[in-house]
ZAVOZA-473148 format. One record per atom (N, C-alpha, C, CB): residue in three letters; atom name; x, y negated, z. Coordinates in steps of 0.1 Angstrom, whole numbers. Glycine has a CB too. Layout:
// ZAVOZA-473148
<site><aa>Ala</aa><at>CA</at><u>X</u><v>Y</v><w>Z</w></site>
...
END
This chain:
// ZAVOZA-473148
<site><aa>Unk</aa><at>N</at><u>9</u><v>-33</v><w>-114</w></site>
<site><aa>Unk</aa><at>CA</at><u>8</u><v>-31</v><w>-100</w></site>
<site><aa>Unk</aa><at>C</at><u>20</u><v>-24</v><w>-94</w></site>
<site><aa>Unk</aa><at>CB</at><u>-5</u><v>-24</v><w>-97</w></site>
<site><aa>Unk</aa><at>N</at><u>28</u><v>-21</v><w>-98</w></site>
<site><aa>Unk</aa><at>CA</at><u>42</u><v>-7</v><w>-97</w></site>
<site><aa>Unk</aa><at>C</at><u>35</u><v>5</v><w>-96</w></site>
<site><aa>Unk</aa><at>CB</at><u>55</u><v>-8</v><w>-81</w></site>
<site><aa>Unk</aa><at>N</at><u>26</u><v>5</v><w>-97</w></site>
<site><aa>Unk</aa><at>CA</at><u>19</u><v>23</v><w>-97</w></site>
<site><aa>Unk</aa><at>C</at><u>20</u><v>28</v><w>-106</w></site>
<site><aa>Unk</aa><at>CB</at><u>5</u><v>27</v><w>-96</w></site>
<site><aa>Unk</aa><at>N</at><u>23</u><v>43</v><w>-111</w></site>
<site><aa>Unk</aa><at>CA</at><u>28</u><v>49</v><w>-125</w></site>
<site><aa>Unk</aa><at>C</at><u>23</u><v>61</v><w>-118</w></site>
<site><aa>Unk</aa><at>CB</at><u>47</u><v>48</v><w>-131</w></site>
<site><aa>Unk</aa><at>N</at><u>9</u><v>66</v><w>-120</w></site>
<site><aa>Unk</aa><at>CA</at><u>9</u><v>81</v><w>-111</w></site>
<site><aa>Unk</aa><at>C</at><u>9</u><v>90</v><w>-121</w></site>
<site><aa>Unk</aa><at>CB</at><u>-5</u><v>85</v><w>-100</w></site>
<site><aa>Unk</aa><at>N</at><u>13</u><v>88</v><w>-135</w></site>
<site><aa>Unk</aa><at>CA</at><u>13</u><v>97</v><w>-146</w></site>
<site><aa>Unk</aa><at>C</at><u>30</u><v>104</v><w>-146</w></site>
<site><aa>Unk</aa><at>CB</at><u>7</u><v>87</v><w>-161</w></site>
<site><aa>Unk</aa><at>N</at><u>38</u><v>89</v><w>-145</w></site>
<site><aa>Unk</aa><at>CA</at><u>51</u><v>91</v><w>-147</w></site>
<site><aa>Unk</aa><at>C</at><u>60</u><v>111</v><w>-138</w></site>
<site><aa>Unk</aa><at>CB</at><u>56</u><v>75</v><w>-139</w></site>
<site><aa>Unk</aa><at>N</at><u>53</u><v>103</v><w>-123</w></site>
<site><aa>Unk</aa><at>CA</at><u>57</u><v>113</v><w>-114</w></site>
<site><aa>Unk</aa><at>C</at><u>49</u><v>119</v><w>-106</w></site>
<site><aa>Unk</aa><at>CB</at><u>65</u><v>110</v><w>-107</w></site>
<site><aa>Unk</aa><at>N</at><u>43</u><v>130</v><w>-113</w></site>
<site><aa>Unk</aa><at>CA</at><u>27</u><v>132</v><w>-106</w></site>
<site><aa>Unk</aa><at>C</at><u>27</u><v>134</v><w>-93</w></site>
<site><aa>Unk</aa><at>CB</at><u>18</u><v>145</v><w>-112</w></site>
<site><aa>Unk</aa><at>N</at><u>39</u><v>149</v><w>-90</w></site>
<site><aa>Unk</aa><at>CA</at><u>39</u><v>148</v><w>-72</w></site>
<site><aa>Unk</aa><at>C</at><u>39</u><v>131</v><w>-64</w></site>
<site><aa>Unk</aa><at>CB</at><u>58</u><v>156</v><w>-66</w></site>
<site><aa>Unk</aa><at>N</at><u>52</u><v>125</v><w>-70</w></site>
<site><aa>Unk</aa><at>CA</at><u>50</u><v>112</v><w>-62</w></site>
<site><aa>Unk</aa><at>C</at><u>34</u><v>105</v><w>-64</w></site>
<site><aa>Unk</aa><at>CB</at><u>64</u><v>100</v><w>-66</w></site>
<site><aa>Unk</aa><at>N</at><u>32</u><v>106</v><w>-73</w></site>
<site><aa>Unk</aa><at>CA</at><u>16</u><v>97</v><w>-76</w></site>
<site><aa>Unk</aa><at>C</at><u>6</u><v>101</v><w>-68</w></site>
<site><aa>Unk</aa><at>CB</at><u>9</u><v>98</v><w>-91</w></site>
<site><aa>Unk</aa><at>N</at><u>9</u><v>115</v><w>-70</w></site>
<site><aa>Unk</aa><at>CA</at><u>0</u><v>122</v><w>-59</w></site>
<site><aa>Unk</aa><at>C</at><u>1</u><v>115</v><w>-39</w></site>
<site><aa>Unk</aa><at>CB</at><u>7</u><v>139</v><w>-61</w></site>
<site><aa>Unk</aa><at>N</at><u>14</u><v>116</v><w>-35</w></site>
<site><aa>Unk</aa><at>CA</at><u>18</u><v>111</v><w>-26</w></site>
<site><aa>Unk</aa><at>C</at><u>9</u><v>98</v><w>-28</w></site>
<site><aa>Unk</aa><at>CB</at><u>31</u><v>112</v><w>-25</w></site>
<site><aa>Unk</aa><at>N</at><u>12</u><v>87</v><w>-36</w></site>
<site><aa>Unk</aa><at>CA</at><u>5</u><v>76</v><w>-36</w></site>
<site><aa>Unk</aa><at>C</at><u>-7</u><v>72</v><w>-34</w></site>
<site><aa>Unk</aa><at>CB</at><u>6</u><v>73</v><w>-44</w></site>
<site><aa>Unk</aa><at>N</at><u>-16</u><v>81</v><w>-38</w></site>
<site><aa>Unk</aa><at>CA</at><u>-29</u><v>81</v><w>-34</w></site>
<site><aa>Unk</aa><at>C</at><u>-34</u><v>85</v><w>-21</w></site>
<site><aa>Unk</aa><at>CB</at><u>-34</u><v>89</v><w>-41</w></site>
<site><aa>Unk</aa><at>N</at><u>-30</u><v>100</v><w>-19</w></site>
<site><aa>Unk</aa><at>CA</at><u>-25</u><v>103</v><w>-7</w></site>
<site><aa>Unk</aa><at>C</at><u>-24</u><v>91</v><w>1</w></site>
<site><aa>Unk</aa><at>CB</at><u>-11</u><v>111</v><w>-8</w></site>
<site><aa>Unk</aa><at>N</at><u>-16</u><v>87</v><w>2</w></site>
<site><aa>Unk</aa><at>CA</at><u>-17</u><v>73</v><w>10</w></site>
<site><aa>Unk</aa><at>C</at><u>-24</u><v>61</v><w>11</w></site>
<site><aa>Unk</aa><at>CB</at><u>-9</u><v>68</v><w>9</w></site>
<site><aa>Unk</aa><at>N</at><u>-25</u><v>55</v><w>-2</w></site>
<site><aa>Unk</aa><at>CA</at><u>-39</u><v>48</v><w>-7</w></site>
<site><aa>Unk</aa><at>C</at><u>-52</u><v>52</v><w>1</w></site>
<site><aa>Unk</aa><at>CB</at><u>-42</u><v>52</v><w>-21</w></site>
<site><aa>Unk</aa><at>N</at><u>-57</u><v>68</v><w>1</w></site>
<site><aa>Unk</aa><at>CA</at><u>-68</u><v>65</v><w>5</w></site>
<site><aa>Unk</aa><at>C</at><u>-65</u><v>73</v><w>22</w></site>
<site><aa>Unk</aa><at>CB</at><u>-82</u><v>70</v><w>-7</w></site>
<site><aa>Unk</aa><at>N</at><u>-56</u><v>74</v><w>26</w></site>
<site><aa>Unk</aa><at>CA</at><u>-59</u><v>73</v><w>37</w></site>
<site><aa>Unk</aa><at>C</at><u>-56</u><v>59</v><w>45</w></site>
<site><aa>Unk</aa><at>CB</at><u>-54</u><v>84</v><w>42</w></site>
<site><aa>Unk</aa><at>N</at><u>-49</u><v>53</v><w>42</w></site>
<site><aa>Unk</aa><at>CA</at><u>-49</u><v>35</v><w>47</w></site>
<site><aa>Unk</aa><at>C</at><u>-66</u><v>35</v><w>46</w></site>
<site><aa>Unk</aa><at>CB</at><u>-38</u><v>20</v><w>32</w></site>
<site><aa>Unk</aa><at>N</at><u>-70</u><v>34</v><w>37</w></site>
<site><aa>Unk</aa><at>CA</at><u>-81</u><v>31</v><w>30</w></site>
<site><aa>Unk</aa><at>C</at><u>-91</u><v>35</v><w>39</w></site>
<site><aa>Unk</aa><at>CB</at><u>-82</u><v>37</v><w>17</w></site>
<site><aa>Unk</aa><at>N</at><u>-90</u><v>47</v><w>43</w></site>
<site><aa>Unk</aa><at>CA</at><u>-100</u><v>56</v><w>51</w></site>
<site><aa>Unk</aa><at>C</at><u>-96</u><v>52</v><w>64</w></site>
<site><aa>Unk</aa><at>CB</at><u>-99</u><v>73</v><w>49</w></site>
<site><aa>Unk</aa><at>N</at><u>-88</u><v>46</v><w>69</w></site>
<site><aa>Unk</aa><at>CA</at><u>-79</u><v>49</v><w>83</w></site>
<site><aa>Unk</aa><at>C</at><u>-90</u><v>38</v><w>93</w></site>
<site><aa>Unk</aa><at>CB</at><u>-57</u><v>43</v><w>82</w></site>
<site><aa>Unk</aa><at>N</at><u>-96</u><v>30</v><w>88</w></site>
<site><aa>Unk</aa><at>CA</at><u>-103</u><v>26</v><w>103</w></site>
<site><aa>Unk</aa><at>C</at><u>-97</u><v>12</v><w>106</w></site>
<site><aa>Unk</aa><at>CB</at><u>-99</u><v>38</v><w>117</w></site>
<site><aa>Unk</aa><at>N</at><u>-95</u><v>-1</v><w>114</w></site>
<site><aa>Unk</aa><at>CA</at><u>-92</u><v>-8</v><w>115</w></site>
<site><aa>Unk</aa><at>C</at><u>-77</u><v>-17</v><w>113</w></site>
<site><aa>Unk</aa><at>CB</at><u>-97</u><v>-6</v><w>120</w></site>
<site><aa>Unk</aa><at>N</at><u>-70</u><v>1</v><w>117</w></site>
<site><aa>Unk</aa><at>CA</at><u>-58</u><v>-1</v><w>118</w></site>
<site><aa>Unk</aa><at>C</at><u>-47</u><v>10</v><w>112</w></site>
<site><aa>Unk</aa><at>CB</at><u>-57</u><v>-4</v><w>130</w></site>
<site><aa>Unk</aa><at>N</at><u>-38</u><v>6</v><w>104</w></site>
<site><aa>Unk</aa><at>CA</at><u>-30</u><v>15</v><w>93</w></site>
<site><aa>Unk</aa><at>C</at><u>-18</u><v>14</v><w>96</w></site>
<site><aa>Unk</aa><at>CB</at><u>-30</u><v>11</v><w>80</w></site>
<site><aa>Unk</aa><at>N</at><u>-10</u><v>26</v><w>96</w></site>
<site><aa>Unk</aa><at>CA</at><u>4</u><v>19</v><w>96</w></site>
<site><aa>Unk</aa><at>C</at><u>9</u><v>34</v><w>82</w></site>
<site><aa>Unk</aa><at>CB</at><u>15</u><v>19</v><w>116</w></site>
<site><aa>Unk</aa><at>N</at><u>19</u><v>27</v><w>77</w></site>
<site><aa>Unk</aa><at>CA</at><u>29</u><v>36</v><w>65</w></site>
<site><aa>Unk</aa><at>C</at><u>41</u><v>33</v><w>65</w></site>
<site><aa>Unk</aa><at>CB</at><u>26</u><v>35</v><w>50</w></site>
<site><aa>Unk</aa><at>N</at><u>48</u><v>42</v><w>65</w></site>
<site><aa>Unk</aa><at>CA</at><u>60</u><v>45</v><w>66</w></site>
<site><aa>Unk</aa><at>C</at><u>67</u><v>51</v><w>50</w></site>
<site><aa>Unk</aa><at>CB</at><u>60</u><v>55</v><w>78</w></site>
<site><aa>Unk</aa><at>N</at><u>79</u><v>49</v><w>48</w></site>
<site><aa>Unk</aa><at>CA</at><u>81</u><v>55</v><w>38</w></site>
<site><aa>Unk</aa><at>C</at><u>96</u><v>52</v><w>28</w></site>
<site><aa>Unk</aa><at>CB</at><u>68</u><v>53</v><w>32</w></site>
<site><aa>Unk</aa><at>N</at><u>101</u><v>62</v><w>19</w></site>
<site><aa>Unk</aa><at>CA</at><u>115</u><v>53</v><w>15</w></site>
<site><aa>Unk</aa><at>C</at><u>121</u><v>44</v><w>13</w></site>
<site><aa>Unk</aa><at>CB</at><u>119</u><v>53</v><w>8</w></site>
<site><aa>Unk</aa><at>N</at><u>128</u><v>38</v><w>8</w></site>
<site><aa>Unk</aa><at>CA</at><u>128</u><v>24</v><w>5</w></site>
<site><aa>Unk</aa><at>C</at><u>126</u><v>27</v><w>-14</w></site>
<site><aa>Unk</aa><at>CB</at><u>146</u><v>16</v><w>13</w></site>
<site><aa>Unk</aa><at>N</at><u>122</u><v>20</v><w>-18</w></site>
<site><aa>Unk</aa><at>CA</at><u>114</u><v>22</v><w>-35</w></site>
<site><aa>Unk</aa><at>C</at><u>107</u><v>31</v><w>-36</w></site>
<site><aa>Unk</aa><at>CB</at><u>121</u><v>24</v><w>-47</w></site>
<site><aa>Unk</aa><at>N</at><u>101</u><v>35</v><w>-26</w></site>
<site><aa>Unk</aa><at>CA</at><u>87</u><v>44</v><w>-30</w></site>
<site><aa>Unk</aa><at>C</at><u>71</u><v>40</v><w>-34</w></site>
<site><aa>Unk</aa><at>CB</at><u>85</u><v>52</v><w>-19</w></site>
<site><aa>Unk</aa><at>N</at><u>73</u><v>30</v><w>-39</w></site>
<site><aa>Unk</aa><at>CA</at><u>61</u><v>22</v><w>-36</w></site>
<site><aa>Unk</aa><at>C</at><u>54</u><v>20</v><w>-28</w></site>
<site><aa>Unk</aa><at>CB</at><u>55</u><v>24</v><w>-40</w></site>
<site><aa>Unk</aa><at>N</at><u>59</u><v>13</v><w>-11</w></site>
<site><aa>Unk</aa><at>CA</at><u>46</u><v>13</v><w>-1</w></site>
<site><aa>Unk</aa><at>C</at><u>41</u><v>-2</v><w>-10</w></site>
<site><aa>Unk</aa><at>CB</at><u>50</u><v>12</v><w>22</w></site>
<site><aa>Unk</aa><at>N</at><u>48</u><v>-11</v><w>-9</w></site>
<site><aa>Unk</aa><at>CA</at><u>45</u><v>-22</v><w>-8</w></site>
<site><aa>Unk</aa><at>C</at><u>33</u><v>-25</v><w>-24</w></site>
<site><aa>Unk</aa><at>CB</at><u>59</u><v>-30</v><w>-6</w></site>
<site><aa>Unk</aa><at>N</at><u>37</u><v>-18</v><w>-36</w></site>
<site><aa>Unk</aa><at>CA</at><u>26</u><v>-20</v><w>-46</w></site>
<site><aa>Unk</aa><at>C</at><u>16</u><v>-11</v><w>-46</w></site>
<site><aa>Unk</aa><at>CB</at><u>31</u><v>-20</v><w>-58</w></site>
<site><aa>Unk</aa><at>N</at><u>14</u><v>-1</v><w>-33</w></site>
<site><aa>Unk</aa><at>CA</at><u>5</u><v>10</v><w>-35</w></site>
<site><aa>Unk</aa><at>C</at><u>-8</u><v>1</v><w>-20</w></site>
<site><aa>Unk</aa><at>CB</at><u>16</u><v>30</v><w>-30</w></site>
<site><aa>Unk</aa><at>N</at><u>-2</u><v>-11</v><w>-15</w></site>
<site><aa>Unk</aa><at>CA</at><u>-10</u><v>-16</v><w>-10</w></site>
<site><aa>Unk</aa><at>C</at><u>-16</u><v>-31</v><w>-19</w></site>
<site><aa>Unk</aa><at>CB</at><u>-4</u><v>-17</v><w>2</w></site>
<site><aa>Unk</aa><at>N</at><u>-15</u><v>-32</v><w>-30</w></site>
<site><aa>Unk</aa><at>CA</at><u>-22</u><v>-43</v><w>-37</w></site>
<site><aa>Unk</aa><at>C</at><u>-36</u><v>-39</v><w>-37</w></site>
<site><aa>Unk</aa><at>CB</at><u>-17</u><v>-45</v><w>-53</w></site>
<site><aa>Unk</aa><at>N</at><u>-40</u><v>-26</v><w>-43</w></site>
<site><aa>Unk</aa><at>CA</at><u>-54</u><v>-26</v><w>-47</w></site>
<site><aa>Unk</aa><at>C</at><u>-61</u><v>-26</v><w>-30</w></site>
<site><aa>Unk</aa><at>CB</at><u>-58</u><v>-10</v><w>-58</w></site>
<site><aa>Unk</aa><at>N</at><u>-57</u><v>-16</v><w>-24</w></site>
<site><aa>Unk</aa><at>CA</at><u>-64</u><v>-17</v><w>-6</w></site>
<site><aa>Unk</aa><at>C</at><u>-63</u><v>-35</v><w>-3</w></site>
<site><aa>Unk</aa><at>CB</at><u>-49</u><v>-6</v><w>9</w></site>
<site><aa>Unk</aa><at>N</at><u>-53</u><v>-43</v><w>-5</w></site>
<site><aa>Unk</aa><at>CA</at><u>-54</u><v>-57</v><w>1</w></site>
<site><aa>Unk</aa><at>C</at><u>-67</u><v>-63</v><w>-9</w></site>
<site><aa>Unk</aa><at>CB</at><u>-37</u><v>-67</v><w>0</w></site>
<site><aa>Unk</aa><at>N</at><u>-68</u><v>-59</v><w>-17</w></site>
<site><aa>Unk</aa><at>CA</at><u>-78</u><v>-67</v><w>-27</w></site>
<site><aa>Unk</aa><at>C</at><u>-92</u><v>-62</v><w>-24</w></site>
<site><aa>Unk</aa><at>CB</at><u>-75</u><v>-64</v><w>-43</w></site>
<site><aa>Unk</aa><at>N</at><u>-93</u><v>-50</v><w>-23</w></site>
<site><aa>Unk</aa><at>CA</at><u>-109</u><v>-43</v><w>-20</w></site>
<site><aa>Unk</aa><at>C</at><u>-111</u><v>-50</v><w>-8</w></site>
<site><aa>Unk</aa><at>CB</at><u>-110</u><v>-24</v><w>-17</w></site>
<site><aa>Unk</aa><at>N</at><u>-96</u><v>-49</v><w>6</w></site>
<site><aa>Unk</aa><at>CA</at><u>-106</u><v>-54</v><w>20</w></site>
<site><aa>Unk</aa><at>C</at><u>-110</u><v>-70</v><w>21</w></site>
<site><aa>Unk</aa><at>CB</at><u>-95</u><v>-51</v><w>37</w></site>
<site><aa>Unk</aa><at>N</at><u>-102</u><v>-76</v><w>12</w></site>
<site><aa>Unk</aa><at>CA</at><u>-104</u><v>-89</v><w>11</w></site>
<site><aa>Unk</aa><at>C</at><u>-115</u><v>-90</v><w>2</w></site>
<site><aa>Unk</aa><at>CB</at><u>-92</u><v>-97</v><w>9</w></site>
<site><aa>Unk</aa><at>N</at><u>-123</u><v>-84</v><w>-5</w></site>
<site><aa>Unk</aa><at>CA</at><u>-137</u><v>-85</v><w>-10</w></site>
<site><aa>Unk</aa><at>C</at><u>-145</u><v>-83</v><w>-2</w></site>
<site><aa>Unk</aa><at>CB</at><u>-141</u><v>-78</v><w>-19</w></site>
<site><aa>Unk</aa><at>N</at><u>-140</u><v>-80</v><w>12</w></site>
<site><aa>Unk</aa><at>CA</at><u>-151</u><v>-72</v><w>18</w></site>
<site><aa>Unk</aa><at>C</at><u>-154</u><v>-82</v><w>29</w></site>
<site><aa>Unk</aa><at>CB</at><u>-147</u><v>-58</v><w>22</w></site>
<site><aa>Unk</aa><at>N</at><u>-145</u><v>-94</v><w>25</w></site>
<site><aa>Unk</aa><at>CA</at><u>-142</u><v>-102</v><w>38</w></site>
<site><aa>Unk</aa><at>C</at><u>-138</u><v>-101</v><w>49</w></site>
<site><aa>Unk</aa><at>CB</at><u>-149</u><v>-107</v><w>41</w></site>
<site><aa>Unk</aa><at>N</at><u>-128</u><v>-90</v><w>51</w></site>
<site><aa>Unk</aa><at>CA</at><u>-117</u><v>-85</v><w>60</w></site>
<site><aa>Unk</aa><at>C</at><u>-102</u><v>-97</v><w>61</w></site>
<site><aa>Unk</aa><at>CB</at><u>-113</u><v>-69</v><w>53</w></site>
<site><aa>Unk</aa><at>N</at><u>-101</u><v>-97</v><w>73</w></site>
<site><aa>Unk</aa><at>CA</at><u>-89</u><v>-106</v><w>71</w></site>
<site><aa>Unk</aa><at>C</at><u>-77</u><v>-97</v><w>70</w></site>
<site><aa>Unk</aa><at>CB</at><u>-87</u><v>-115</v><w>83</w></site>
<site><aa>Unk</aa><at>N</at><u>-66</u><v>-97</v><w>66</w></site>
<site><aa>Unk</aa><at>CA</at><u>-57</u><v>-86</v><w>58</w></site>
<site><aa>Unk</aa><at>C</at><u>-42</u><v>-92</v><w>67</w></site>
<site><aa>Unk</aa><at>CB</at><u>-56</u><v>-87</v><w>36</w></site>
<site><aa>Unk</aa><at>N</at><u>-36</u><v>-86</v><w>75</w></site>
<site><aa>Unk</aa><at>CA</at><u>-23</u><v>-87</v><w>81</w></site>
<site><aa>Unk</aa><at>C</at><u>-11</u><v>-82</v><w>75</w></site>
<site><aa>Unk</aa><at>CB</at><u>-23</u><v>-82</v><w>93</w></site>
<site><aa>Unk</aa><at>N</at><u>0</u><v>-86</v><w>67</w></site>
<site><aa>Unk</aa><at>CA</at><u>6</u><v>-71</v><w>65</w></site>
<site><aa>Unk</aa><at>C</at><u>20</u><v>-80</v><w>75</w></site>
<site><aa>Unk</aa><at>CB</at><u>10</u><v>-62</v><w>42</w></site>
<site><aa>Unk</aa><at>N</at><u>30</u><v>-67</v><w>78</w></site>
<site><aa>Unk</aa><at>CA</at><u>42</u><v>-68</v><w>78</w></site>
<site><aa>Unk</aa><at>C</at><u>55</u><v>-64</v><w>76</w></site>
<site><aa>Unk</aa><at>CB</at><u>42</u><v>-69</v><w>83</w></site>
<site><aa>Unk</aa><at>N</at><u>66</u><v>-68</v><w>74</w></site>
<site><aa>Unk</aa><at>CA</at><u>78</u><v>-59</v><w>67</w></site>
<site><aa>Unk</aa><at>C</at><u>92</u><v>-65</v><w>75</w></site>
<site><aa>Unk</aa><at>CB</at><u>78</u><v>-62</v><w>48</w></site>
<site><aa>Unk</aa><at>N</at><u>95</u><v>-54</v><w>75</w></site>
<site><aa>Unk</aa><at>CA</at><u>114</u><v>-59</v><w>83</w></site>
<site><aa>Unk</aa><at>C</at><u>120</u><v>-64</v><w>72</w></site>
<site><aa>Unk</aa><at>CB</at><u>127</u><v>-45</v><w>91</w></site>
<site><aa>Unk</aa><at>N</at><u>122</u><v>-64</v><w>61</w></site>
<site><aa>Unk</aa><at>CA</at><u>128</u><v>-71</v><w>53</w></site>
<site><aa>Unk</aa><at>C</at><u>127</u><v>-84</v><w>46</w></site>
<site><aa>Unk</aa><at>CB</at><u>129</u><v>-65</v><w>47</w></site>
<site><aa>Unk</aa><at>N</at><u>127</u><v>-93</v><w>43</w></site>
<site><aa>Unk</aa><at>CA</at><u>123</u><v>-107</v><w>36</w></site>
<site><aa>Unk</aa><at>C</at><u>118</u><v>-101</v><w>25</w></site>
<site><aa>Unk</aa><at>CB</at><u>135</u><v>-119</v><w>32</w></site>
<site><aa>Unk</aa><at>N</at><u>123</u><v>-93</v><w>13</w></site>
<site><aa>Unk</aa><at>CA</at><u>119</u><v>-91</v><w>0</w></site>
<site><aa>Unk</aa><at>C</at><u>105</u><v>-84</v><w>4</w></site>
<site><aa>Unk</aa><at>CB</at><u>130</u><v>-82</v><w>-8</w></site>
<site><aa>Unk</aa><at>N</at><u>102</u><v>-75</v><w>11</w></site>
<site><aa>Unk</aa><at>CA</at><u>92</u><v>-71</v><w>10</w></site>
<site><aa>Unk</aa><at>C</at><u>79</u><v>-78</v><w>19</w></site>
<site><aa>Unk</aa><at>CB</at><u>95</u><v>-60</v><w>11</w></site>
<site><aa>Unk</aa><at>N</at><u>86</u><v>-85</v><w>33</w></site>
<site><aa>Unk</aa><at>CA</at><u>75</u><v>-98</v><w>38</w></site>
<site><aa>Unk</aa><at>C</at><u>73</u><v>-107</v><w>26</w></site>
<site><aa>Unk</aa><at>CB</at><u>83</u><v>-109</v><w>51</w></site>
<site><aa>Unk</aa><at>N</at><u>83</u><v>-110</v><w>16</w></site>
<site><aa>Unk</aa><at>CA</at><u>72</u><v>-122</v><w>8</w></site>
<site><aa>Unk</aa><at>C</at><u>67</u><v>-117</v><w>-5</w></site>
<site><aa>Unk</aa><at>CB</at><u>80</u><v>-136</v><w>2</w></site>
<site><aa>Unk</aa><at>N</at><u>64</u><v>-103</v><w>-5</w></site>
<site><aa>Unk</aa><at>CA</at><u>58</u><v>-94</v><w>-21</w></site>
<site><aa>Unk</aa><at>C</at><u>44</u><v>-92</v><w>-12</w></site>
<site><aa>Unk</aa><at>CB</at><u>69</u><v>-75</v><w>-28</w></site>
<site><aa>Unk</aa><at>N</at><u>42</u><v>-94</v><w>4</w></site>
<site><aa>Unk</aa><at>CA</at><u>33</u><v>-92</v><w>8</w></site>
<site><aa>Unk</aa><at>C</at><u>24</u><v>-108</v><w>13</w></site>
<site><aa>Unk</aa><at>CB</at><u>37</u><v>-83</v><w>17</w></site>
<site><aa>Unk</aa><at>N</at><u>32</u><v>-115</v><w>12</w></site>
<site><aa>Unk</aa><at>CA</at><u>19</u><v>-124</v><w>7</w></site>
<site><aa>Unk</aa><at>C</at><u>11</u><v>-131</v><w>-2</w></site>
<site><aa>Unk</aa><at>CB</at><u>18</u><v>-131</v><w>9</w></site>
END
């Protein structure tokens, strides 16, 4: 998944941190964040839970590489 929260615990920490507040956030999410900090694989497991849930899942990205790791 690119998640390693053992590797770099502050950052993993951050990861979650973010995870569950997308997670918690209500209809609508936005995240911001470095470039290789993991936004884009720290949203696999959230796109998979809401789409169990039968949520329709939007994402978007200013870059190509990361618009097509998001569909």
């Amino acid at each position: 998944s690119g998640l390693d929260f053992d590797r770099e615990p502050d950052h993993g920490r951050a990861q979650l941190a973010a995870i569950y507040g997308l997670g918690l956030s209500g209809r609508l999410g936005f995240l911001t964040g470095a470039a290789g900090s993991g936004k884009t694989a720290l949203l696999a497991p959230l796109v998979t839970a809401w789409k169990e849930e039968g949520r329709q899942v939007i994402g978007t990205a200013m870059a190509w590489r990361q618009a097509d790791a998001l569909k």
